[in-house]
N, C-alpha and C positions, 0 to 999 in steps of 0.2 A: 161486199165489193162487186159494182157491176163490170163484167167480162167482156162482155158481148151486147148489145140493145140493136135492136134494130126493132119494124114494126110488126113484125108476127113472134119476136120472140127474143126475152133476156136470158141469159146466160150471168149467172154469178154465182159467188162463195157465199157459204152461210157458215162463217169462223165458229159460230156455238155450237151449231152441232157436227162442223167437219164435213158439210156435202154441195157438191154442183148444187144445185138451183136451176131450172129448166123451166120458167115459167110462160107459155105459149100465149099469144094475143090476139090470134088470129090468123086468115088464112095466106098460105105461104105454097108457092110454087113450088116445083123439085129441087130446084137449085137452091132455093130457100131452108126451104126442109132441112136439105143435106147442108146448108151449109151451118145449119143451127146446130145441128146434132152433130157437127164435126170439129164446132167450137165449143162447143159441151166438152168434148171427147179432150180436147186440148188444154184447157183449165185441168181436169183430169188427171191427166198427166204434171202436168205444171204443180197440181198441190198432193199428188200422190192420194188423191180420194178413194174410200170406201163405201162413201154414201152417195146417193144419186136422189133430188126428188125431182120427177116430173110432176109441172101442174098445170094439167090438159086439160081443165074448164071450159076455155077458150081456144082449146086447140082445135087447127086443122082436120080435117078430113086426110088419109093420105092416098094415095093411087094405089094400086094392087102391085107396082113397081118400084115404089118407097117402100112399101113395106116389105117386100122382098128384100131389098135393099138392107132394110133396119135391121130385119132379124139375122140374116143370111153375113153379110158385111158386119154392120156397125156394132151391132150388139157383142161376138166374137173380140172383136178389137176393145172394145171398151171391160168386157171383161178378162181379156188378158190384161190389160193396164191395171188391173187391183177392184174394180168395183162390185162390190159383195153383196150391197141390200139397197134396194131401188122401189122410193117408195113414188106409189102413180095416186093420183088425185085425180079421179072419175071426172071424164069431158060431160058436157051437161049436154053438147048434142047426139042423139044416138046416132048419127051416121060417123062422127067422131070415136064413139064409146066403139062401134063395128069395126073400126078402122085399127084403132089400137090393138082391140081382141083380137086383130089377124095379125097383128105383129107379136103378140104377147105369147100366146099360142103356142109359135115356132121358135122359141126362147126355152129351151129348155137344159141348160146345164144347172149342176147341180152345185156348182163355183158363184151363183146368184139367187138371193132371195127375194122375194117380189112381194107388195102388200100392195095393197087398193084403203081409197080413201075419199070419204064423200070433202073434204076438205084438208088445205097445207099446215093447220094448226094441229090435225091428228097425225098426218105424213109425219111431221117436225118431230113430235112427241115420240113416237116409235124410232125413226131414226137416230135420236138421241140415245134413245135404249140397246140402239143395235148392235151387239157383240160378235 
């Protein structure tokens, strides 16, 4: 079920295995950004999710102030709402891959489990598994 569509990024439910869907499409200003990851956050809530997959293939680059933002803000918020295991699917540009890395980093509670993935069909499979 699609949530959210716009052109840098969907937002949906994936019913089988119980998690957001974050899948990016391209490059997205800060308003964009924030406004993608805040409709993530809100689906989230809406279906009481434990699973999370971002799939940043295509994702954006973020500014040094989004990602401040991500880790510091949204990430906090999103794991008080119940999200556990949050599987990321490797951006294939590395100024993207750097960009993540600096958000990912400063994510450090131990209420979320984090896995990396060269593609959504091994993300899927793990989150499925995720207990």
């Amino acid at each position: 079920m699609i949530y959210f569509d716009e052109r840098w990024i969907t937002i949906s439910w994936d019913e089988e295995i119980q998690a957001v869907v974050a899948e990016w499409k391209g490059f997205a200003e800060s308003k964009d950004f924030r406004a993608g990851l805040e409709a993530g956050l809100s689906l989230a809530r809406k279906k009481m999710a434990t699973r999370w997959l971002a799939d940043t293939r295509r994702g954006p680059p973020s500014s040094q102030e989004d990602q401040q933002w991500t880790s510091q803000v949204w990430f906090p918020r999103v794991i008080a709402q119940g999200v556990r295991w949050m599987a990321l699917v490797v951006p294939e540009s590395a100024i993207t891959r750097m960009s993540l890395k600096g958000i990912m980093t400063k994510v450090t509670s131990k209420d979320l489990t984090q896995a990396y993935f060269p593609d959504a069909e091994a993300a899927r499979a793990w989150l499925a598994s995720a207990r």
